[in-house]
Each structure stands twice: as structure tokens, then as C-alpha cells.
PyMOL CGO cylinders between C-alpha atoms (Angstrom):
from pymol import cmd
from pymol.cgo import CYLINDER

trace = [
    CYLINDER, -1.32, 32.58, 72.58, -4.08, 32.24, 75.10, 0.3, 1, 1, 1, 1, 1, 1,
    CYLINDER, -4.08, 32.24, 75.10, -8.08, 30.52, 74.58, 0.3, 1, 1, 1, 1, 1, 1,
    CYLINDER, -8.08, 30.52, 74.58, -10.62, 32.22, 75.52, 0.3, 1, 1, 1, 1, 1, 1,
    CYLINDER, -10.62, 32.22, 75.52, -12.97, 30.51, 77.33, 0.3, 1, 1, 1, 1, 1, 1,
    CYLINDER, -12.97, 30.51, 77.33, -15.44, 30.90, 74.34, 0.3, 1, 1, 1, 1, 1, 1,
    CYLINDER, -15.44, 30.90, 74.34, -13.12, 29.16, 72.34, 0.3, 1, 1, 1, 1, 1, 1,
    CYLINDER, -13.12, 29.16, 72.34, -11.83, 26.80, 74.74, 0.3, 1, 1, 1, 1, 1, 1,
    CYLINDER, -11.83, 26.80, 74.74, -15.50, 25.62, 74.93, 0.3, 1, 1, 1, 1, 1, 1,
    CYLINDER, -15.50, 25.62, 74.93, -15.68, 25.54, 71.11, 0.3, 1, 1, 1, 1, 1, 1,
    CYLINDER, -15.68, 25.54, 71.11, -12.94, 23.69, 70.64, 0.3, 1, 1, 1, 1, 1, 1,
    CYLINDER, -12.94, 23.69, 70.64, -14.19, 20.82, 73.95, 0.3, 1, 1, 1, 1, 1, 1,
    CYLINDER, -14.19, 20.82, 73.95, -17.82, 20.35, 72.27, 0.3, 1, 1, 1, 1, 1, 1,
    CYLINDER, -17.82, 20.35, 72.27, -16.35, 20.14, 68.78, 0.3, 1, 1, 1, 1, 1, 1,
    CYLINDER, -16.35, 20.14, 68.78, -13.48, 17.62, 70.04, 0.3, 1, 1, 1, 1, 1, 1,
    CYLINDER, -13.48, 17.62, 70.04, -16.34, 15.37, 71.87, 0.3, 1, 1, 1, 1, 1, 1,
    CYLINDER, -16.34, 15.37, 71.87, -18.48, 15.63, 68.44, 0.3, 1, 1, 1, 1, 1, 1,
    CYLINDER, -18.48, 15.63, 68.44, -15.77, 14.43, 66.16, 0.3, 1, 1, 1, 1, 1, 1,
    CYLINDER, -15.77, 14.43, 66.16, -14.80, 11.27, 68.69, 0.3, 1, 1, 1, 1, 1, 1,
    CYLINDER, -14.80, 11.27, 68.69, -18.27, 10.30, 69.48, 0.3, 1, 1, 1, 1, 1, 1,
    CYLINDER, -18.27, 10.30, 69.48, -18.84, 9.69, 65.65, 0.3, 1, 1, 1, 1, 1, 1,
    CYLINDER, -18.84, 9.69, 65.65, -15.66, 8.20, 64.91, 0.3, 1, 1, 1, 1, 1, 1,
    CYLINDER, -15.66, 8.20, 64.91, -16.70, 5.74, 68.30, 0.3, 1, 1, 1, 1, 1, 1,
    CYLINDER, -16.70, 5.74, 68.30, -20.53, 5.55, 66.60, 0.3, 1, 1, 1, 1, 1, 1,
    CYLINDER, -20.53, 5.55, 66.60, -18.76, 4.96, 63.21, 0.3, 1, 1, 1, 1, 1, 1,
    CYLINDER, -18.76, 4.96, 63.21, -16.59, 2.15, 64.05, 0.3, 1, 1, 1, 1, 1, 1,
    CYLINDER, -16.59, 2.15, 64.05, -19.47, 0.69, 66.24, 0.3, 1, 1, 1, 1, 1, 1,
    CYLINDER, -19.47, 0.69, 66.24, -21.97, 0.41, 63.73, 0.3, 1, 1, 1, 1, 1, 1,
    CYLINDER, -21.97, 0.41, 63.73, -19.86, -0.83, 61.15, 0.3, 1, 1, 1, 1, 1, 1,
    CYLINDER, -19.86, -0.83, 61.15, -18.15, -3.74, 63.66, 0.3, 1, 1, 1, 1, 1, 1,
    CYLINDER, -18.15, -3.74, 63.66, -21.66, -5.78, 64.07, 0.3, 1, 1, 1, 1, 1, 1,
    CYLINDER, -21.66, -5.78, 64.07, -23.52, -6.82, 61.43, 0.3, 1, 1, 1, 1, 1, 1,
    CYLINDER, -23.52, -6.82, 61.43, -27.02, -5.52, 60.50, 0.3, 1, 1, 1, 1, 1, 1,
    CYLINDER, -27.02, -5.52, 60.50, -30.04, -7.45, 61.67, 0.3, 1, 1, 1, 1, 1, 1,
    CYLINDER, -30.04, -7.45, 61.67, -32.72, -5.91, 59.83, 0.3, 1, 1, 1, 1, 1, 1,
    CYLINDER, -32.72, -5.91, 59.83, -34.26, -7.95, 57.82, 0.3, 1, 1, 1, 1, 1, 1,
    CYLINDER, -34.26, -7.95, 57.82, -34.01, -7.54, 54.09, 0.3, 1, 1, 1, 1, 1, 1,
    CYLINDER, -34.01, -7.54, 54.09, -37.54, -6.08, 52.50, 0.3, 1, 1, 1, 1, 1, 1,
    CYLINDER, -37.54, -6.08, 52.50, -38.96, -9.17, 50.13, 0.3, 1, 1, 1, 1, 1, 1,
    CYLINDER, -38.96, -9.17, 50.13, -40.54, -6.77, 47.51, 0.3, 1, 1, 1, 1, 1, 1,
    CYLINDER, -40.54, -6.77, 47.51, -40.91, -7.03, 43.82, 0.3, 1, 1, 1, 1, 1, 1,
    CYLINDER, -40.91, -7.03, 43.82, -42.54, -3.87, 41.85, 0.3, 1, 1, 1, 1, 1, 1,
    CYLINDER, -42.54, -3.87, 41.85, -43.96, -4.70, 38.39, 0.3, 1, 1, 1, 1, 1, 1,
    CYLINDER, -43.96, -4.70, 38.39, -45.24, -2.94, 35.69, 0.3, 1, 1, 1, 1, 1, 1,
    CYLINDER, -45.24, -2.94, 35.69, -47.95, -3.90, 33.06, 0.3, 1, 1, 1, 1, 1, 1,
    CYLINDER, -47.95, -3.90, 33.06, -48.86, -2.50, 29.39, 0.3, 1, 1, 1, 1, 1, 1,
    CYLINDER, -48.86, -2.50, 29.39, -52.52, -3.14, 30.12, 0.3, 1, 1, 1, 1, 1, 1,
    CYLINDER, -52.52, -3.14, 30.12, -55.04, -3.90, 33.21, 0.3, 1, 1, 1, 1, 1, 1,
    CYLINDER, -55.04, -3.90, 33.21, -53.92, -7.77, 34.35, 0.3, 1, 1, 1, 1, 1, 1,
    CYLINDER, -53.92, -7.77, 34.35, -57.27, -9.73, 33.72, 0.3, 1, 1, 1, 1, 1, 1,
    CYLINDER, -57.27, -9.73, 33.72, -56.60, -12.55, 35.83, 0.3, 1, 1, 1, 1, 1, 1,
    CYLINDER, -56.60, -12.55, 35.83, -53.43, -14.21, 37.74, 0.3, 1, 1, 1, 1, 1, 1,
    CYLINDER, -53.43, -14.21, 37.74, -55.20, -17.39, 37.90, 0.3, 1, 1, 1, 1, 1, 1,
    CYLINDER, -55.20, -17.39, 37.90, -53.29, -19.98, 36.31, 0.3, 1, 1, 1, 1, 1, 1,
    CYLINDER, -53.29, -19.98, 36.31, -56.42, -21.19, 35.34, 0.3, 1, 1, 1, 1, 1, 1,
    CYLINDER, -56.42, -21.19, 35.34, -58.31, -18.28, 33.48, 0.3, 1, 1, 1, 1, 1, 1,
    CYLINDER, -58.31, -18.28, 33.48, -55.11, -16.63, 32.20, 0.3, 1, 1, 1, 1, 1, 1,
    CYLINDER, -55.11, -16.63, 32.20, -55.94, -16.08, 28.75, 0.3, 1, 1, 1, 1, 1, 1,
    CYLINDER, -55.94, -16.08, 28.75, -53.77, -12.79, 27.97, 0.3, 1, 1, 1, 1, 1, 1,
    CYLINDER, -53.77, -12.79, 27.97, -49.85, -12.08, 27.47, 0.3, 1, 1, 1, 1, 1, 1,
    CYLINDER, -49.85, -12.08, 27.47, -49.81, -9.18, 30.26, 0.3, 1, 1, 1, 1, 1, 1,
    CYLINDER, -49.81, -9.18, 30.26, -50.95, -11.68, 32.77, 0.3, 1, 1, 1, 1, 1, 1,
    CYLINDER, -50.95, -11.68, 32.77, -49.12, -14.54, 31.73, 0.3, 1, 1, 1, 1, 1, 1,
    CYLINDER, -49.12, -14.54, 31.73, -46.24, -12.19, 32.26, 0.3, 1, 1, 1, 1, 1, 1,
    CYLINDER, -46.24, -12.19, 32.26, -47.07, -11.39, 35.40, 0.3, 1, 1, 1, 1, 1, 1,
    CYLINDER, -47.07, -11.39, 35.40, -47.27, -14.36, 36.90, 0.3, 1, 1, 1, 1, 1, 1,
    CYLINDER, -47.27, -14.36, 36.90, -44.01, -15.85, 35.47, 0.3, 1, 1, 1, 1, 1, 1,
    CYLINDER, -44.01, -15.85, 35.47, -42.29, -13.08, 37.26, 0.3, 1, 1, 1, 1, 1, 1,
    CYLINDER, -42.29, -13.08, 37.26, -43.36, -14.57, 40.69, 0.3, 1, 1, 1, 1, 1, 1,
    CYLINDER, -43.36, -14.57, 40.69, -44.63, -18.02, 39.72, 0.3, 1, 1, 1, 1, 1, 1,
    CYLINDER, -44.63, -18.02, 39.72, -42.85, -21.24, 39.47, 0.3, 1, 1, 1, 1, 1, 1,
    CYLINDER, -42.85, -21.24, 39.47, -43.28, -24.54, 37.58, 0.3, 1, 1, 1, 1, 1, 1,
    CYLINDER, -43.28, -24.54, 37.58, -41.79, -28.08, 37.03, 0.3, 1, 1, 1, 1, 1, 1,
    CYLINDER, -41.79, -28.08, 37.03, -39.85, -26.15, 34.77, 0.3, 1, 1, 1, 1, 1, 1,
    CYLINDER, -39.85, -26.15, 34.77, -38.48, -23.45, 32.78, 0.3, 1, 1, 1, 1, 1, 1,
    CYLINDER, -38.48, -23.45, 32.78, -36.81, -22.35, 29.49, 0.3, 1, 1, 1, 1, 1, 1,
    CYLINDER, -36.81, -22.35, 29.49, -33.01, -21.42, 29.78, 0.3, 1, 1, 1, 1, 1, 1,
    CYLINDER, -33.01, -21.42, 29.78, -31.41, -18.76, 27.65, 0.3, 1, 1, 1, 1, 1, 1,
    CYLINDER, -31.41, -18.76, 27.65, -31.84, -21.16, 24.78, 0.3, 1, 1, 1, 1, 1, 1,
    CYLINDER, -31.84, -21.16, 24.78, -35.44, -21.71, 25.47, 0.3, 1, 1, 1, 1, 1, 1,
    CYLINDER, -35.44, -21.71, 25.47, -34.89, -25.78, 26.36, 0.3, 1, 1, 1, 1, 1, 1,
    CYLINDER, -34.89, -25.78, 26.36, -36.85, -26.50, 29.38, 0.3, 1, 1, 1, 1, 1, 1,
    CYLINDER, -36.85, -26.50, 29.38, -35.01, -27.43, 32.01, 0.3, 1, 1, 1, 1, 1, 1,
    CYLINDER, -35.01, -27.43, 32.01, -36.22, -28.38, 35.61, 0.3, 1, 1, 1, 1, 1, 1,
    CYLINDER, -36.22, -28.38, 35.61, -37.22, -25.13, 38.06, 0.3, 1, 1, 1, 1, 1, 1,
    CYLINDER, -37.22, -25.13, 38.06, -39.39, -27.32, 40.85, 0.3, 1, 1, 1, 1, 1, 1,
    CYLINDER, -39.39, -27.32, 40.85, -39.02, -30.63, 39.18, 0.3, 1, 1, 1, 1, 1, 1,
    CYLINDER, -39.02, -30.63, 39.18, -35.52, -31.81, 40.34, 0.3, 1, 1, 1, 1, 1, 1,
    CYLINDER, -35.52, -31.81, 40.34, -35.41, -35.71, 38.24, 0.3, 1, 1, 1, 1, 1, 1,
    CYLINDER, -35.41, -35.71, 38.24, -38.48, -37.02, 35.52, 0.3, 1, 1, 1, 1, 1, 1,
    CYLINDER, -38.48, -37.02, 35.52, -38.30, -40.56, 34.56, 0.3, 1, 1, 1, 1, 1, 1,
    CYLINDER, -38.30, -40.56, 34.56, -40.79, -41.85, 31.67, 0.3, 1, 1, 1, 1, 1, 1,
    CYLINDER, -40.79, -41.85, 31.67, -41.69, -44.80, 31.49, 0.3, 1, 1, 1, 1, 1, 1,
    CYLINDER, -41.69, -44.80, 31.49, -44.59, -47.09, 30.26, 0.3, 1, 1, 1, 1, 1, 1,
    CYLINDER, -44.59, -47.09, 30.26, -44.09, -46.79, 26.59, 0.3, 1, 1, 1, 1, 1, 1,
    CYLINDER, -44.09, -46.79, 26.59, -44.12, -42.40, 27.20, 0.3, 1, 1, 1, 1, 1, 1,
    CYLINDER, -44.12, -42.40, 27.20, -47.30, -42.94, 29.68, 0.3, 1, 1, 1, 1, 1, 1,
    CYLINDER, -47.30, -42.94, 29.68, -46.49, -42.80, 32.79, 0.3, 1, 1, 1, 1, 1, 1,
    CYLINDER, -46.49, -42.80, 32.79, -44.20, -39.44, 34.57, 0.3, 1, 1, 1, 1, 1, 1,
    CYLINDER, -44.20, -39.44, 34.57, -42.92, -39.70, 37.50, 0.3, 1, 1, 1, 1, 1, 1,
    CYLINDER, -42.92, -39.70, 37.50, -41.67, -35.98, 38.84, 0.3, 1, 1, 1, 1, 1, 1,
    CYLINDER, -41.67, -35.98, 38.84, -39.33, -35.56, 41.72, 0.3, 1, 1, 1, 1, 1, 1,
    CYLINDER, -39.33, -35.56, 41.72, -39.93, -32.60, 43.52, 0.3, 1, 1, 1, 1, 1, 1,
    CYLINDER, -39.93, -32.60, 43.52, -37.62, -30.33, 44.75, 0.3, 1, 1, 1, 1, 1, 1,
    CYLINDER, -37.62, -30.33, 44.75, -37.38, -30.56, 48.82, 0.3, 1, 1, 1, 1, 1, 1,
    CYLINDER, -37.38, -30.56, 48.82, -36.99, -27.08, 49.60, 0.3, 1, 1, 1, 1, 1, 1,
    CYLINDER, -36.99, -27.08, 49.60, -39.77, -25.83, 47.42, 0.3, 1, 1, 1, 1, 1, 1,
    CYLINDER, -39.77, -25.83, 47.42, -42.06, -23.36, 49.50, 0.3, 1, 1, 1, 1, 1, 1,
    CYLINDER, -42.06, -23.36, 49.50, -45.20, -21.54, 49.20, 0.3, 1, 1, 1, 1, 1, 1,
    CYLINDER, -45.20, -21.54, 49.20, -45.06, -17.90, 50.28, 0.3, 1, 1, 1, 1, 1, 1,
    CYLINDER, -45.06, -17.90, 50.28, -47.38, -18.23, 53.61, 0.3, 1, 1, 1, 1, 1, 1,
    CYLINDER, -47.38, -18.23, 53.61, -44.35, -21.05, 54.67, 0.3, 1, 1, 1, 1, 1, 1,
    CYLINDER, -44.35, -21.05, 54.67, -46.19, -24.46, 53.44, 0.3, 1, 1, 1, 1, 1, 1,
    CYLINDER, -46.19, -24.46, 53.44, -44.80, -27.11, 51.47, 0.3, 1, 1, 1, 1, 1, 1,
    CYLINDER, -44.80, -27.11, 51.47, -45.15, -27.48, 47.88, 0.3, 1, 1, 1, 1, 1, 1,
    CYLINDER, -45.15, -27.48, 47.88, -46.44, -31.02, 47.18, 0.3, 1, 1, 1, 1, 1, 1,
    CYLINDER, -46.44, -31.02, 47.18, -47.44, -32.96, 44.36, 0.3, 1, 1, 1, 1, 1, 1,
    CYLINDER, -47.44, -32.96, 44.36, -50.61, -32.82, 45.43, 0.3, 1, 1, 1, 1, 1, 1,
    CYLINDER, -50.61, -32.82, 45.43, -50.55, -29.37, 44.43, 0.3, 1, 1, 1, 1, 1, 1,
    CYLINDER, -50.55, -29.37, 44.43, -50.22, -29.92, 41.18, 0.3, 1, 1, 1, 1, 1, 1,
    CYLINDER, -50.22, -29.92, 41.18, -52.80, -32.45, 40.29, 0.3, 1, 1, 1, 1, 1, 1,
    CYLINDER, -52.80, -32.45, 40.29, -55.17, -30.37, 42.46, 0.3, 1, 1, 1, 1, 1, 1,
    CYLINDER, -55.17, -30.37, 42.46, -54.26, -27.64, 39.89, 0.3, 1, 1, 1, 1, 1, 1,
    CYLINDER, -54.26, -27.64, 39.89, -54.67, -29.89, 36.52, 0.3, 1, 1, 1, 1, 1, 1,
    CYLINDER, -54.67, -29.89, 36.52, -57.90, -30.88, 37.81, 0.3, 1, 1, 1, 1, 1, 1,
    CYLINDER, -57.90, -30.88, 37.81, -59.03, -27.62, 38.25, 0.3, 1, 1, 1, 1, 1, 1,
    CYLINDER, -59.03, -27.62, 38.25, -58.35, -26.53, 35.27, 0.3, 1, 1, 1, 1, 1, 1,
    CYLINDER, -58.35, -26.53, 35.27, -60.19, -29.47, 33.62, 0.3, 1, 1, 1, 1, 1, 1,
    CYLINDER, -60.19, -29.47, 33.62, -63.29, -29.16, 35.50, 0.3, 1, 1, 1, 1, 1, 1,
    CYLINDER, -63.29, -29.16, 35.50, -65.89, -27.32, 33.46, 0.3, 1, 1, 1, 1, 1, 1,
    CYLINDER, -65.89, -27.32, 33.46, -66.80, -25.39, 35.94, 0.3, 1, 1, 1, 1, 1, 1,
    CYLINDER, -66.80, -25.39, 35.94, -63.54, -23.52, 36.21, 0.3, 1, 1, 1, 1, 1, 1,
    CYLINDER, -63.54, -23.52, 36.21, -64.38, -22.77, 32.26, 0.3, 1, 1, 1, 1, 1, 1,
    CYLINDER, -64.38, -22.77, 32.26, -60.44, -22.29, 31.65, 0.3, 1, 1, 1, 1, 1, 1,
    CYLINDER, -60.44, -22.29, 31.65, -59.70, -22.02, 28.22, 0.3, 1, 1, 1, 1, 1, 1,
    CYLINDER, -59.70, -22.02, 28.22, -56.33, -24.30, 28.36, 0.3, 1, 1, 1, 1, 1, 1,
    CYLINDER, -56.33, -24.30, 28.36, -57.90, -27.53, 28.54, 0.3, 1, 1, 1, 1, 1, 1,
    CYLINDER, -57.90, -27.53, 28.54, -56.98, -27.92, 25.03, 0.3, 1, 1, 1, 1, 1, 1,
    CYLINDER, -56.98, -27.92, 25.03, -53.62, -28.31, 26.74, 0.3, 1, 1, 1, 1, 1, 1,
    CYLINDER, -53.62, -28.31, 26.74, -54.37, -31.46, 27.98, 0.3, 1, 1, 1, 1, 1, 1,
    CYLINDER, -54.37, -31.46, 27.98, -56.75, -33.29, 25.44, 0.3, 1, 1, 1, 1, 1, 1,
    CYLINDER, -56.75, -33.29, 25.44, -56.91, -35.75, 23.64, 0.3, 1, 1, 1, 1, 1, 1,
    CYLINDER, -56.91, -35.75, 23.64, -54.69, -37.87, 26.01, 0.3, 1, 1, 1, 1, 1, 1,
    CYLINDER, -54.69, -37.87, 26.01, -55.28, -40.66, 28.49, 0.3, 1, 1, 1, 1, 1, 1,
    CYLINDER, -55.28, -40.66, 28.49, -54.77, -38.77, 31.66, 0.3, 1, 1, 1, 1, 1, 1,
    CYLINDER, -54.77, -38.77, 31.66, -57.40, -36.27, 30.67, 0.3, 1, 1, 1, 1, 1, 1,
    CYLINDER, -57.40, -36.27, 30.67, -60.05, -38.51, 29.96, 0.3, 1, 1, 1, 1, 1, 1,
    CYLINDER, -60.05, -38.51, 29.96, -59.57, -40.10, 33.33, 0.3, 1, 1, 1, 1, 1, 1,
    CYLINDER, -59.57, -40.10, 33.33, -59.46, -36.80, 35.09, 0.3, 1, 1, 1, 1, 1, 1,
    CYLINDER, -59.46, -36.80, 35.09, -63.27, -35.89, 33.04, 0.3, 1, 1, 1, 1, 1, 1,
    CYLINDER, -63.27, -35.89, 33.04, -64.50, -39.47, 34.22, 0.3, 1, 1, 1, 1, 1, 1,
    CYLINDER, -64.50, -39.47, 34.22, -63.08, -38.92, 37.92, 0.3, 1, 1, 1, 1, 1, 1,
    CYLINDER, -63.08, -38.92, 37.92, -64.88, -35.03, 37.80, 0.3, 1, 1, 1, 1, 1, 1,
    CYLINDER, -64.88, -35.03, 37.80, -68.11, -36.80, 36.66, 0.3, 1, 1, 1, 1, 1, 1,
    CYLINDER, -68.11, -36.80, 36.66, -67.91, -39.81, 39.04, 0.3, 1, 1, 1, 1, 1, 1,
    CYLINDER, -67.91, -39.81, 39.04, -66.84, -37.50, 41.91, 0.3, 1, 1, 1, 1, 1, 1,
    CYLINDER, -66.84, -37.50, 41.91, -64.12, -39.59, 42.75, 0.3, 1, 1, 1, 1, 1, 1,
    CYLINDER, -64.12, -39.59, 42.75, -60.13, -38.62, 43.52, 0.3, 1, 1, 1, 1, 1, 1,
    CYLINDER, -60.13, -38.62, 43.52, -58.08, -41.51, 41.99, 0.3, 1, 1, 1, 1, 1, 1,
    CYLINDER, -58.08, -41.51, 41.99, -56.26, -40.88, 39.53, 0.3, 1, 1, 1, 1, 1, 1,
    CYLINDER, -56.26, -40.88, 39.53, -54.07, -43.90, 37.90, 0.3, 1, 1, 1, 1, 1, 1,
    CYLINDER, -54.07, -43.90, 37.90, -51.37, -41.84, 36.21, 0.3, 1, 1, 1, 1, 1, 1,
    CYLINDER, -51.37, -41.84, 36.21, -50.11, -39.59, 38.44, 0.3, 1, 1, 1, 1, 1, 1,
    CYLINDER, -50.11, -39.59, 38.44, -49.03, -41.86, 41.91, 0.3, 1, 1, 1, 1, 1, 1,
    CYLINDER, -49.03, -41.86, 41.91, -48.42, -39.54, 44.56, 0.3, 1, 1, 1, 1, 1, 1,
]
cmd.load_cgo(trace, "trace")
């Protein structure tokens, strides 16, 4: 039995087809990939999200939000105990007066920078001042450390005994 040339052409393109995506198969599958991952998140909300400042949050929907892509000292585990999320060690001392908070080392912002302690008290005191007019300040009153953060706002000053950074 005799080809045509037709056929014998065919069967030459179809035989180079099949073996140059066998060779592209096994090629791309030999090295590994080196595109980068996509870093999204998608969420979804019951309502309009007020505010996702930590400061002015005052509803459920945004609270919710930002606990999807926010993260504290800590957090509650499947049995709601807190346990430590940015906060690696805390050691009390001073008759239950005095925290001292070790921070995790790897802890990042998203733009690259280094969470610091700073951070935090920068964020308390914010939330204290009056002119942030937060709503959670009840959070903090009635203690020693928020008395001295209303005297420092008044006096303009940024010591703060407590909290040793």
C-alpha cells in the first residue's frame, strides 16, 4: 500500500505536531513556575463598611472586615482563649501594672515596613485623643495608663511611663 503525497504530508505535519507538544509538555513541566502567586483576598459585606479605622469602627460589618486582614497582639483560638498572633511572650509584672509585650520579629506591614511597638502606642493614643472622637475609649478607662496618656495629650508631651519601648 502506497501514500500519497497528500497523505504523506498529513501524516509529516501531524507527526511534528504530536512531538513538539510532547517536547513543550515535558519542558514546561521540568522547571518550576516563576510567576509570582497573586496576593488577593475578595470579601463580602451584609451592609456598606462605615469605617476600617480601628479607631471609629463602631459596627459588626466593619469590625469583620478588618479582622479578615488585620492583626493584633492576639487572637481567640477555636475555643475563644486569646492566644498571641503578633505578641510572641507578655510578662506582668508590678503588682498587674506594668506589660511588657515581645513582638514578633518577622511581623510586617503590607508596603514592607516593620511593625514596631511604637505602632501600637501611636495607635492607643490615637484613639484616646478627643479629637479622633472614637467611641472605644471606654476600653481603656478608668485605669492608670489612660489617665497618663489624657495628661500627656493635654501637656503635648510623648512619655509615657507604662509602656517602655
Amino acid at each position: 500500500m502506497s501514500l500519497s503525497g497528500t497523505h504523506k504530508l498529513i501524516l509529516t505535519i501531524g507527526s511534528v505536531a504530536i512531538i513538539g507538544s510532547i517536547g513543550f509538555t515535558v519542558n514546561a513541566h521540568s522547571h518550576p513556575a516563576t510567576t509570582k502567586q497573586s496576593q488577593v483576598i475578595n470579601l463580602s459585606a451584609g451592609s456598606e463598611i462605615m469605617s476600617l479605622d480601628p479607631a471609629k469602627m463602631t459596627d459588626s460589618v466593619s469590625n469583620s472586615q478588618v479582622t479578615q486582614v488585620d492583626e493584633g497582639l492576639y487572637r481567640l483560638n477555636r475555643q475563644s482563649n486569646p492566644v498571641n498572633a503578633l505578641a510572641t511572650k507578655t510578662t506582668v509584672t508590678n503588682g498587674g501594672h506594668t506589660y511588657t509585650i515581645q513582638l514578633r520579629h518577622d511581623a510586617r506591614w503590607s508596603n514592607g515596613n516593620k511593625v514596631t511597638a511604637h505602632d501600637f502606642v501611636y495607635s492607643w493614643r490615637r484613639t484616646l485623643d478627643p479629637k479622633s472622637k472614637s467611641e472605644f475609649t471606654y476600653v481603656f478607662t478608668n485605669d492608670e495608663f489612660t489617665i497618663e496618656v489624657q495628661q500627656m495629650i493635654k501637656k503635648k508631651t510623648h512619655s509615657l511611663s507604662p509602656c517602655k519601648i
